[in-house]
C-alpha positions as CSV (number, residue, x, y, z in Angstrom):
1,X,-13.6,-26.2,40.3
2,X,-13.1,-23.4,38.1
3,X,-13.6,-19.8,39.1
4,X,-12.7,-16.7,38.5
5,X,-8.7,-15.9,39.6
6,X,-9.3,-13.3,43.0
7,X,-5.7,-11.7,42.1
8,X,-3.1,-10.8,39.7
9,X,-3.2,-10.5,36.0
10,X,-6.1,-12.9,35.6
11,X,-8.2,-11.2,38.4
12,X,-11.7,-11.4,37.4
13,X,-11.1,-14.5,34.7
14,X,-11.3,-18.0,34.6
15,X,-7.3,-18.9,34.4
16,X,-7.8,-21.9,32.4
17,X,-9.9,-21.2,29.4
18,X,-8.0,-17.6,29.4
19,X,-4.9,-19.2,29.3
20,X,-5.9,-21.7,27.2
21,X,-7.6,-19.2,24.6
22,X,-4.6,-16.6,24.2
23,X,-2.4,-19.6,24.0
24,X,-4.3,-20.8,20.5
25,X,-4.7,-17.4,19.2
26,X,-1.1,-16.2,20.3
27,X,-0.4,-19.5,18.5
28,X,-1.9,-19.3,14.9
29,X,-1.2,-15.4,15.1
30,X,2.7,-16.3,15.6
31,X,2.7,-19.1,13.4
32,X,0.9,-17.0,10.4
33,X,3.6,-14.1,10.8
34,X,6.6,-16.3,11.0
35,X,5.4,-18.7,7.9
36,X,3.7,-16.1,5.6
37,X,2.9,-17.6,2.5
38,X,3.4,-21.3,4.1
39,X,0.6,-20.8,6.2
40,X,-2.3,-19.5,3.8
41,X,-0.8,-22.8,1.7
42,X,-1.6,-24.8,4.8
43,X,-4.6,-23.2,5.9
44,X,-6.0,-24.0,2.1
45,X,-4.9,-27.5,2.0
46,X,-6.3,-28.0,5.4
47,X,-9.9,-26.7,4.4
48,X,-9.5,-29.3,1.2
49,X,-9.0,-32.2,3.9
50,X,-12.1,-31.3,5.2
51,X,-14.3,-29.6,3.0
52,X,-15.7,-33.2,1.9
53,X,-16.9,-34.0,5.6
54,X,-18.4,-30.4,6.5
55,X,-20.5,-30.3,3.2
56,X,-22.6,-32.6,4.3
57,X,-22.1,-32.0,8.3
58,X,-22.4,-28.6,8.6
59,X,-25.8,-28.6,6.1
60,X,-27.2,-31.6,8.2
61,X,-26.6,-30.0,11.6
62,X,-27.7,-26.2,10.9
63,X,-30.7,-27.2,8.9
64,X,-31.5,-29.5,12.5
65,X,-30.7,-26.3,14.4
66,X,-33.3,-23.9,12.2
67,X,-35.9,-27.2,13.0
68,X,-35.3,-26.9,16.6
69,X,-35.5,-23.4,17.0
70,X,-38.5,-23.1,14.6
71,X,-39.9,-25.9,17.3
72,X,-38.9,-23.6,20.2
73,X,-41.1,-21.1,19.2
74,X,-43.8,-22.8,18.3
75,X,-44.2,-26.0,20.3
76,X,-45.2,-26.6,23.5
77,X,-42.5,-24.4,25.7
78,X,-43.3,-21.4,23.1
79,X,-44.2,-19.5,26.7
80,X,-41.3,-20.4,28.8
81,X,-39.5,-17.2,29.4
82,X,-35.9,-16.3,29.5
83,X,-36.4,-15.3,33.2
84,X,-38.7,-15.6,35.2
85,X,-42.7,-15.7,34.8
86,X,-43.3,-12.4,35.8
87,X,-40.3,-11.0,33.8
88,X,-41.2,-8.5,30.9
89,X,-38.8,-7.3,27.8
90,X,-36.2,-4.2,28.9
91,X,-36.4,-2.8,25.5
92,X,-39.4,-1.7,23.3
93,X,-39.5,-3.5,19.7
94,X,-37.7,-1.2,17.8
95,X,-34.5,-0.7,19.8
96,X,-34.6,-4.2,20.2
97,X,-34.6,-5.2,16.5
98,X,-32.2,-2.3,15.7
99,X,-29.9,-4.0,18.3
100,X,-30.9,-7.3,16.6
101,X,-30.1,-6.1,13.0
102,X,-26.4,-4.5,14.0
103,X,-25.0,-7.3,16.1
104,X,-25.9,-10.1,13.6
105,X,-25.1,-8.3,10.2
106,X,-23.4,-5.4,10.1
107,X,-20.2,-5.1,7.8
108,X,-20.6,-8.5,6.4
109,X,-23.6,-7.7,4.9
110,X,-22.1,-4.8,3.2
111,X,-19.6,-6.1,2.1
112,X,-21.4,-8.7,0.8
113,X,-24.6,-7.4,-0.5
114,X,-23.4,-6.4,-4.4
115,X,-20.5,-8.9,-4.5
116,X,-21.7,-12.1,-3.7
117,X,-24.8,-11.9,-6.2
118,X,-22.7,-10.8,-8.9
119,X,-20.5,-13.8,-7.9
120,X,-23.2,-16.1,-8.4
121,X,-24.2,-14.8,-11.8
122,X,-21.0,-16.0,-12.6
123,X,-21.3,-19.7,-12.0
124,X,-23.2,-21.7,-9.3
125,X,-24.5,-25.9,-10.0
126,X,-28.2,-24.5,-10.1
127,X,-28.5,-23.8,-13.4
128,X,-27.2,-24.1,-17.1
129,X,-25.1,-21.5,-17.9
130,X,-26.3,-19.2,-20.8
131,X,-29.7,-18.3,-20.1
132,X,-29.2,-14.9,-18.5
133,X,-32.3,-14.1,-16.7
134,X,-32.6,-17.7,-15.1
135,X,-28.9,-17.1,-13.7
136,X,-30.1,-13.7,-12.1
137,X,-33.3,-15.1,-10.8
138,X,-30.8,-18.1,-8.8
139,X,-28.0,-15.6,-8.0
140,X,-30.7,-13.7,-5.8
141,X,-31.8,-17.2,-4.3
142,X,-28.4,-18.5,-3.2
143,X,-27.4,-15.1,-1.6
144,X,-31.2,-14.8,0.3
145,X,-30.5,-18.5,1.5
146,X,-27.0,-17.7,2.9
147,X,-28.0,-14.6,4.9
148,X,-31.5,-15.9,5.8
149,X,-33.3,-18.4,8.3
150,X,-30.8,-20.8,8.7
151,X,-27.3,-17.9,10.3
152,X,-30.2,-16.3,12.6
153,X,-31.2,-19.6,13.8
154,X,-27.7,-20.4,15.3
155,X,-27.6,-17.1,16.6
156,X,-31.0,-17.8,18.2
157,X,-30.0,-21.1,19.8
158,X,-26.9,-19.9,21.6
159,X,-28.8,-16.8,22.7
160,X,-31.9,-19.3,23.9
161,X,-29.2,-21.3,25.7
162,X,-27.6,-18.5,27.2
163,X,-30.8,-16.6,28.4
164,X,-32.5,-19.7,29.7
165,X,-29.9,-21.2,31.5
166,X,-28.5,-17.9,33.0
167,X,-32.0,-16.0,33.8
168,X,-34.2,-19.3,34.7
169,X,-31.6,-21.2,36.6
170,X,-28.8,-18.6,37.6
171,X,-26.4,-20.8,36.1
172,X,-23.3,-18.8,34.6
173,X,-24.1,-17.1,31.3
174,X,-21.2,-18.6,29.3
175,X,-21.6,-22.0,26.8
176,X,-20.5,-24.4,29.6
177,X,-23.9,-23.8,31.2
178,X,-25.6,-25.1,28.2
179,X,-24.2,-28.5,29.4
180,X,-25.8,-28.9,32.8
181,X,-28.7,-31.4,31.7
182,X,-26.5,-33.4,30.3
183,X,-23.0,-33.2,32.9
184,X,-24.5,-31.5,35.8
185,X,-21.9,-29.9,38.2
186,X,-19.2,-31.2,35.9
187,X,-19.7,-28.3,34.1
188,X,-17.5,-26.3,36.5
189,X,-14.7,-29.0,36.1
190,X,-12.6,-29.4,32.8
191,X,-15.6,-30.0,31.0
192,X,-17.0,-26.5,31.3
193,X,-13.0,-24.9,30.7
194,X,-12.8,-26.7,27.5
195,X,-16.1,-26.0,26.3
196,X,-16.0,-22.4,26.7
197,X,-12.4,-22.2,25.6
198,X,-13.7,-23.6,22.0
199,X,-16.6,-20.8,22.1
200,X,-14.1,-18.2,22.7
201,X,-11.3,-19.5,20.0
202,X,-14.5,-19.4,17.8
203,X,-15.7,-16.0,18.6
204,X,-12.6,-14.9,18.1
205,X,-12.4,-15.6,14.5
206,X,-15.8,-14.8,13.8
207,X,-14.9,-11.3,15.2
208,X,-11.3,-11.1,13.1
209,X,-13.4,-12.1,10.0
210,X,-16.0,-9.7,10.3
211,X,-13.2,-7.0,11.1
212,X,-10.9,-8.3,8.4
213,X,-13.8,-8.3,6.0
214,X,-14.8,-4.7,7.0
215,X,-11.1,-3.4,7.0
216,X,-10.9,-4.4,3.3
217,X,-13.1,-2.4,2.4
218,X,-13.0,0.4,4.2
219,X,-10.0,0.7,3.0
220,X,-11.3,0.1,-0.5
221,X,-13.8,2.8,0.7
222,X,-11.3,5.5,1.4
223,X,-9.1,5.0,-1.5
224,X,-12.1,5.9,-3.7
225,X,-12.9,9.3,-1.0
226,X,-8.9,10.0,-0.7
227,X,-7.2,8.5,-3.8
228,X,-5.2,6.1,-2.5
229,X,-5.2,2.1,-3.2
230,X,-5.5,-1.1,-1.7
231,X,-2.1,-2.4,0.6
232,X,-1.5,-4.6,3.6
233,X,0.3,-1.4,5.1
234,X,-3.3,0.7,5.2
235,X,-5.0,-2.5,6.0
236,X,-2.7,-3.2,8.9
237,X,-2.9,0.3,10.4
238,X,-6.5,0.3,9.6
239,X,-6.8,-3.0,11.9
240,X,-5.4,-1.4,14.9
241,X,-6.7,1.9,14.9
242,X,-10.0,0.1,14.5
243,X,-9.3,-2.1,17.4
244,X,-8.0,1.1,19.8
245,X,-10.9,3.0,19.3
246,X,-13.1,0.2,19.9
247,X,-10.9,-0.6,23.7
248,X,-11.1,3.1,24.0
249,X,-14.9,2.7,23.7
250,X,-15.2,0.5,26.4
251,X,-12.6,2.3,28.4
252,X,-14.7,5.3,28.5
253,X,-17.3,3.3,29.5
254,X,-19.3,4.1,26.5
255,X,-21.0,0.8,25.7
256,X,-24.1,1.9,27.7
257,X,-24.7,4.1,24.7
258,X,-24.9,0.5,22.5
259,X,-28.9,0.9,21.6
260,X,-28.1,4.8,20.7
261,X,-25.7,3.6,18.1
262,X,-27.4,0.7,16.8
263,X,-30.3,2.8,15.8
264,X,-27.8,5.4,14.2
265,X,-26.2,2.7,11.9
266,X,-30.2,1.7,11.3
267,X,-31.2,4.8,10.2
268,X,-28.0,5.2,8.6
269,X,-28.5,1.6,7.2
270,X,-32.3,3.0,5.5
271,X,-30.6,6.1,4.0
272,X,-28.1,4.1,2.3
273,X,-30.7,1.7,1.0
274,X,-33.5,4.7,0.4
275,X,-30.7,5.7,-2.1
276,X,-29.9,2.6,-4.0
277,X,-34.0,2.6,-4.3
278,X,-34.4,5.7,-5.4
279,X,-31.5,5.8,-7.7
280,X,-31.6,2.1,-9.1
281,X,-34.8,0.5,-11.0
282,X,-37.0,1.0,-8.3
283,X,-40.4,-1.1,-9.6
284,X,-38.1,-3.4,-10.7
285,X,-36.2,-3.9,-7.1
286,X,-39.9,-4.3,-5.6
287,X,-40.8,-7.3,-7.7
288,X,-36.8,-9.3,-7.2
289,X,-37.8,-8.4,-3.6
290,X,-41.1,-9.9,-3.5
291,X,-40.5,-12.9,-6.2
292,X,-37.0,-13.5,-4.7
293,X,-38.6,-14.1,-1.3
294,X,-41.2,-16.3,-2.5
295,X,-38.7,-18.4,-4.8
296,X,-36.6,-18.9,-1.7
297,X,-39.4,-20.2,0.7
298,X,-40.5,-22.6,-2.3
299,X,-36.9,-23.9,-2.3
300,X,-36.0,-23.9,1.1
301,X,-36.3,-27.6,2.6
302,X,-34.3,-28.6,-0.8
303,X,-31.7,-26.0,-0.8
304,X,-31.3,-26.1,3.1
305,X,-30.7,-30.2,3.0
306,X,-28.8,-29.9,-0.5
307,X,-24.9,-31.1,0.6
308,X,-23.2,-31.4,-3.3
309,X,-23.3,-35.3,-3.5
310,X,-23.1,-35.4,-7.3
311,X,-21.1,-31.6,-8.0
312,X,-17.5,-31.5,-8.2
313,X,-17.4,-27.9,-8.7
314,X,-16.3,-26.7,-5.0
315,X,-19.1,-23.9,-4.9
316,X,-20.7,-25.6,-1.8
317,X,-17.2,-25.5,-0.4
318,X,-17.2,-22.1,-1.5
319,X,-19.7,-20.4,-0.4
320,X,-22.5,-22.5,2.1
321,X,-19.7,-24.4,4.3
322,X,-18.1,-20.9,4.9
323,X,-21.6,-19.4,5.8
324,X,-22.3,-21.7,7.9
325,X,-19.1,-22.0,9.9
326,X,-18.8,-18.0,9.7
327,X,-22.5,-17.8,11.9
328,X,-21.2,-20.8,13.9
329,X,-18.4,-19.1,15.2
330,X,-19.9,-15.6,14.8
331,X,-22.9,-17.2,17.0
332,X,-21.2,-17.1,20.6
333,X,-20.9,-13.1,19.9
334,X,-24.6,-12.5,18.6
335,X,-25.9,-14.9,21.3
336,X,-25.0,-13.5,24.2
337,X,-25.7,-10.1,23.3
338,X,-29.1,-11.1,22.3
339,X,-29.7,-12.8,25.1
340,X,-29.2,-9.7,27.5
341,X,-31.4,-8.1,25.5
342,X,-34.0,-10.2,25.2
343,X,-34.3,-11.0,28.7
344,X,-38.2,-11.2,29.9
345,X,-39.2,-12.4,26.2
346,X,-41.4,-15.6,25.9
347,X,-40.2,-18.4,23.7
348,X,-42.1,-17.6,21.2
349,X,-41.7,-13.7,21.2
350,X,-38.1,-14.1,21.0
351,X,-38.6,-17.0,18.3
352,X,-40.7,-14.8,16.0
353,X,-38.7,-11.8,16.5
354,X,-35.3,-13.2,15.5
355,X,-36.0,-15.0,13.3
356,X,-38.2,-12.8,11.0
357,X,-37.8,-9.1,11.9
358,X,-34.1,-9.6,10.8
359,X,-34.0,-11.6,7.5
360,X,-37.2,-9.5,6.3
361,X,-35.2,-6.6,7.0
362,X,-31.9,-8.6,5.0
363,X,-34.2,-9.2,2.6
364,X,-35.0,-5.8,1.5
365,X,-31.5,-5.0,2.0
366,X,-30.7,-7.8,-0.5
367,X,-33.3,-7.2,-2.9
368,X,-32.5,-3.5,-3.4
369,X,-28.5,-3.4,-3.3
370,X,-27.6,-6.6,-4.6
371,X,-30.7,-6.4,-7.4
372,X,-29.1,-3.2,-8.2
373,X,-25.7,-4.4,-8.9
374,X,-27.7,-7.4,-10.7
375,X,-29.6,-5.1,-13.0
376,X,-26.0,-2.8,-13.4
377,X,-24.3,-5.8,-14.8
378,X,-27.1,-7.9,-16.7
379,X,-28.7,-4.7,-18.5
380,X,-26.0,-1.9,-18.7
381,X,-22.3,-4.4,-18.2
382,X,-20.4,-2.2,-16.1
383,X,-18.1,-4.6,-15.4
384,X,-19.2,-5.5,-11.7
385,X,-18.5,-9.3,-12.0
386,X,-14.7,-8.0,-13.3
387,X,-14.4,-6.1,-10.7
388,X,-15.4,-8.7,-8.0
389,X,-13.1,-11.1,-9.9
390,X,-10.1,-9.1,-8.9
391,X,-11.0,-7.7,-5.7
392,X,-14.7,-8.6,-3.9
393,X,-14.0,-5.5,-1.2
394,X,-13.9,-2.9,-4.3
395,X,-17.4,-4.4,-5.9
396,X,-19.9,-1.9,-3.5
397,X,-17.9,1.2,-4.4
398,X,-17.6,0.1,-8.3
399,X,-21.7,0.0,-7.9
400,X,-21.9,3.0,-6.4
401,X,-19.8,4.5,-9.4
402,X,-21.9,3.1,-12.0
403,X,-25.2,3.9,-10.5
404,X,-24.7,7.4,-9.7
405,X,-21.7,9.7,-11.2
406,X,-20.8,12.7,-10.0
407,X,-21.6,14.5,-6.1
408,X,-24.7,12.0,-5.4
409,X,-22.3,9.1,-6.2
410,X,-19.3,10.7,-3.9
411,X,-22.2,11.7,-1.1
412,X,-23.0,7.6,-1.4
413,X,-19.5,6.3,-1.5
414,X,-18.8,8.4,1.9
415,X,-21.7,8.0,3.5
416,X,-21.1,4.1,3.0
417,X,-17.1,4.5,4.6
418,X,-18.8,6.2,7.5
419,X,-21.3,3.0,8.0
420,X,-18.4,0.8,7.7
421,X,-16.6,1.9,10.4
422,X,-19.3,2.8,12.6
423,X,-20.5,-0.8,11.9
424,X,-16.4,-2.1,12.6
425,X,-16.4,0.0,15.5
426,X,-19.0,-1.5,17.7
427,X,-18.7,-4.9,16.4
428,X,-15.5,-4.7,17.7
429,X,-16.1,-3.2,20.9
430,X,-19.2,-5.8,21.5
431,X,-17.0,-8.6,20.6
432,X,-14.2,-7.5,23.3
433,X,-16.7,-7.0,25.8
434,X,-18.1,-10.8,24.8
435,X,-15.0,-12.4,25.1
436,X,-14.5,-11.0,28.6
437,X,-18.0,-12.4,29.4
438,X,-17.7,-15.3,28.5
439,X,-13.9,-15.7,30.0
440,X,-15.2,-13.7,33.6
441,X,-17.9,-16.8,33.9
442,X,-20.6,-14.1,32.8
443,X,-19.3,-11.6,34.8
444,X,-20.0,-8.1,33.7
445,X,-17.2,-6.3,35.7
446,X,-13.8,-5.9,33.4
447,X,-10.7,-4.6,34.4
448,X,-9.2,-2.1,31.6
449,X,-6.0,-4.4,30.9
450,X,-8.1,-7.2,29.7
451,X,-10.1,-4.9,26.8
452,X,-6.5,-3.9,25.6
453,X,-4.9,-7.5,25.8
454,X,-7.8,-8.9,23.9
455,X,-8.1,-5.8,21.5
456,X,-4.6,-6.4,20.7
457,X,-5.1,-9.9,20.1
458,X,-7.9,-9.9,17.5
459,X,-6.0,-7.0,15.8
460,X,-2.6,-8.6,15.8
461,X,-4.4,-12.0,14.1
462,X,-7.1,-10.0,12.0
463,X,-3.2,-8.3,10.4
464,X,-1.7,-11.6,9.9
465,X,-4.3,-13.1,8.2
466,X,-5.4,-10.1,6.1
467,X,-1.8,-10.3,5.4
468,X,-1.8,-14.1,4.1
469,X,-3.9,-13.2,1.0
470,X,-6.9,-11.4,2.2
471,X,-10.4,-13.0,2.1
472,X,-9.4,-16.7,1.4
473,X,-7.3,-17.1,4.9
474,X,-9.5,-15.4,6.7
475,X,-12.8,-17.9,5.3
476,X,-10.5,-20.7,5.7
477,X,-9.6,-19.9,9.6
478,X,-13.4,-19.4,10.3
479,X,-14.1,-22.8,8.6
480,X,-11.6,-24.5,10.7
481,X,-11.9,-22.8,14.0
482,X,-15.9,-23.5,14.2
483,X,-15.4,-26.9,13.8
484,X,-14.9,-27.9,17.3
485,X,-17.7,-25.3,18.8
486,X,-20.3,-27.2,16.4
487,X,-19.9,-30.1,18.5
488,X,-20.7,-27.8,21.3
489,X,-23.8,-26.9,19.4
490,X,-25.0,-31.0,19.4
491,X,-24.5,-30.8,23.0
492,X,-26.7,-27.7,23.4
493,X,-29.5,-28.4,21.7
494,X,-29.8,-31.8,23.8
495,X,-29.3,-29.9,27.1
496,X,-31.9,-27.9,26.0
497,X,-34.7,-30.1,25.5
498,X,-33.6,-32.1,28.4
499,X,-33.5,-29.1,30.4
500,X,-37.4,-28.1,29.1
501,X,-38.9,-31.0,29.7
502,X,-38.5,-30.0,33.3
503,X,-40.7,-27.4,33.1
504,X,-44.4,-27.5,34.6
505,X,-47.8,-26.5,33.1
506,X,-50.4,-25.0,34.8
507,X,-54.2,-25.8,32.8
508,X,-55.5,-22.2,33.4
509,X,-54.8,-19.5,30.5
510,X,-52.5,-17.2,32.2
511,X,-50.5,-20.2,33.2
512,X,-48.7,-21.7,30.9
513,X,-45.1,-22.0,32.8
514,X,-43.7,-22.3,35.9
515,X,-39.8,-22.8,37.0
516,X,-39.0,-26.4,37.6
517,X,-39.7,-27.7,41.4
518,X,-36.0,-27.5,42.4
519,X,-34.2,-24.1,40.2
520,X,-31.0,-24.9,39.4
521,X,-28.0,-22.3,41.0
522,X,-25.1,-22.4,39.9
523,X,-22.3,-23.6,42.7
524,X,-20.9,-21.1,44.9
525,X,-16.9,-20.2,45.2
526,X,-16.8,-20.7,48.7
């Protein structure tokens, strides 16, 4: 049986999935810094290998997921609870879809918001290249179906999985638990240790590319406030004084003061995109917001099922196969933060809050920043899709420029540095705390050294990867490290149905759920 270790360095962890987990990421971090070059060369070729398979497994097994969850909230368990019957939500509706918004977005959809619509315009298989207002029209598609429906509903199913098999049945709040229909007390065996040692090698990544991401342009950021330019050196240094404040964070004790944040970078969050409104085309931004969002739900089952069959081009490669293994590993992370959150919440609450309270709010966010940089490029060339050719982390600040000169434009630029690392901050500090969850078998008592070793770890392999060439190693290690969780996620979504098909139903309104005859504990130490 595994258990958490009672003494020494390990105190309070599960000694094989710790060991386990530093020894892959001390592995690929030591390897990267003693190959350089070598190992962004293999970490490329390696994605090639594989990029044929996950085109069409990845799209076949996330577009099942988004069915499944879509299922969850509607179907016949839609007023289960994650808990127990008489259980209500912690938080009121707005802190809890501020929370939702920060912990599933955050930096990445900066970062992302002007560059990877102007990316798009630039050449995708949807349509013929020359007719300029088509190409705009598909740009803002593709990037509403990457950050839409399909990344929240992974994040949904591991927090589902965590919440009902941690609040309903007592059963650890780690992945391993997930597995219980389907091993039963195996799950505390090997089984269990090597399941949750994929979820935290995965979270891992999904943390260092959300940080790497963030660092590269925050540094970006603050050579357009201080004058100076892009260099692994600032990057580096950025990376670890990144990662100390966010240990110091949770040294001080401060991640009690999570929900104050969170709605600070969503108020912060509206400002920034008030401005872009204001400043940019603003009757223009509300019809791409509104037609964008209806040409995505019209394409949706195609789009979500379409897996590059007949297109040599390596877009799909590109851009939905990193996506997708990006929320994948970001998923663990997102879950089980969501999942303490959302304890109390029905089914079908939780169901209809993640899934839509988020993507409208990306939506908007979308529609008004990336449609600006759209309408920049298309109507006045300011040379965004140059700019994004030769460095994507640069495109935000280049919009920014173009949009609005001068102090408004220098007001913008900082007030979008400060959201960065606010945003880097407690991503960081949440994804720390996450791994030691998941590691202290859903314990939420940490011991100080283990925030520092693991802050040290994602900042060391965050460096290293940053860097091998910047964005392309970092998508390439997110790729490859998700591909043994998502076999993880196959196994959870059959536990899960096994697991509610337990559940009783009373026939009287008022009664729709009851916990299974025998509750499942999970197995004592002793």
């Amino acid at each position: 049986m595994a258990f958490p270790a009672k003494s020494g360095l390990l105190r309070g962890l599960t000694p094989t999935v710790t060991l386990a987990s530093l020894f892959l990421v001390a592995g690929v971090t030591a390897l990267g810094a003693v190959s350089g070059p070598a190992f962004e060369i293999a970490l490329a070729r390696t994605r090639e290998v594989v990029t044929p398979v996950l085109e069409s497994y990845y799209v076949g097994l996330v577009s099942v997921v988004l069915i499944f969850v879509i299922w969850l909230g509607v179907g016949r368990y839609k007023n289960v609870r994650l808990g127990g019957d008489d259980e209500r939500p912690q938080f009121s509706t707005f802190s809890w879809i501020s929370m939702l918004f920060a912990a599933g977005m955050g930096v990445g959809l900066i970062f992302w918001s002007v560059a990877e619509p102007v990316s798009h315009l630039q050449g995708n298989p949807f349509i013929p290249a020359g007719d300029g207002r088509t190409e705009t029209d598909v740009a803002m598609r593709l990037t509403f179906f990457h950050w839409g429906l399909h990344g929240w509903s992974l994040f949904s199913l591991v927090a589902i999985v965590i919440g009902y098999f941690g609040f309903r049945h007592g059963l650890p709040l780690t992945m391993r638990s997930g597995l219980y229909p389907l091993l039963g007390k195996r799950i505390f065996g090997s089984a269990g240790d090597v399941m949750d040692t994929f979820t935290v090698v995965a979270t891992v990544f999904g943390v260092v590319t959300t940080v790497g991401l963030g660092v590269q342009q925050l540094n970006a950021g603050l050579g357009v406030i201080l004058g100076f330019g892009m260099s692994s050196a600032v990057q580096a240094a950025l990376s670890f004084a990144l990662m100390a404040l966010a240990t110091g964070t949770l040294l001080g004790g401060l991640e009690r003061g999570l929900r104050w944040v969170s709605e600070l970078n969503f108020w912060l969050s509206v400002l920034l995109v008030g401005l872009f409104f204001g400043l940019g085309p603003t009757a223009h931004l509300m019809a791409l917001a509104v037609q964008t969002t209806g040409d995505y739900l019209q394409n949706l089952v195609a789009q979500s099922f379409w897996s590059a069959a007949n297109e040599p081009s390596g877009w799909h490669g590109e851009w939905t196969v990193f996506y997708w293994g990006w929320w994948m590993a970001w998923s663990p992370f997102v879950g089980l933060f969501i999942a303490r959150i959302s304890r109390g919440r029905s089914l079908r609450q939780f169901v209809m809050g993640v899934l839509l309270a988020p993507v409208i709010i990306t939506f908007v966010w979308l529609a008004i920043l990336g449609g600006t940089g759209l309408h920049l490029e298309v109507e006045h060339g300011v040379g965004l899709a140059e700019a994004v050719s030769q460095d994507v982390a640069t495109a935000f600040y280049h919009a920014i420029d173009a949009l609005a000169p001068g102090t408004i434009g220098a007001f913008t630029a900082i007030l979008v540095t400060v959201l960065i690392a606010l945003y880097l901050v407690t991503s960081a500090s949440a994804g720390i705390l996450v791994i030691n969850t998941l590691l202290a078998y859903g314990g939420r008592e940490h011991r100080p050294i283990h925030y520092i070793l693991w802050g040290l770890a994602i900042a060391s392999l965050t460096v290293v990867l940053l860097g091998s060439g910047g964005v392309a190693p970092l998508q390439n290690a997110v790729i490859l490290a998700s591909i043994p969780f998502s076999v993880g996620v196959i196994a959870m979504v059959v536990g899960l149905e096994r697991a509610l098909a337990e559940e009783v139903y009373g026939p009287r309104k008022g009664r729709h759920s009851c916990l299974p005859a025998e509750p499942w504990t999970h197995i004592d130490d002793t």
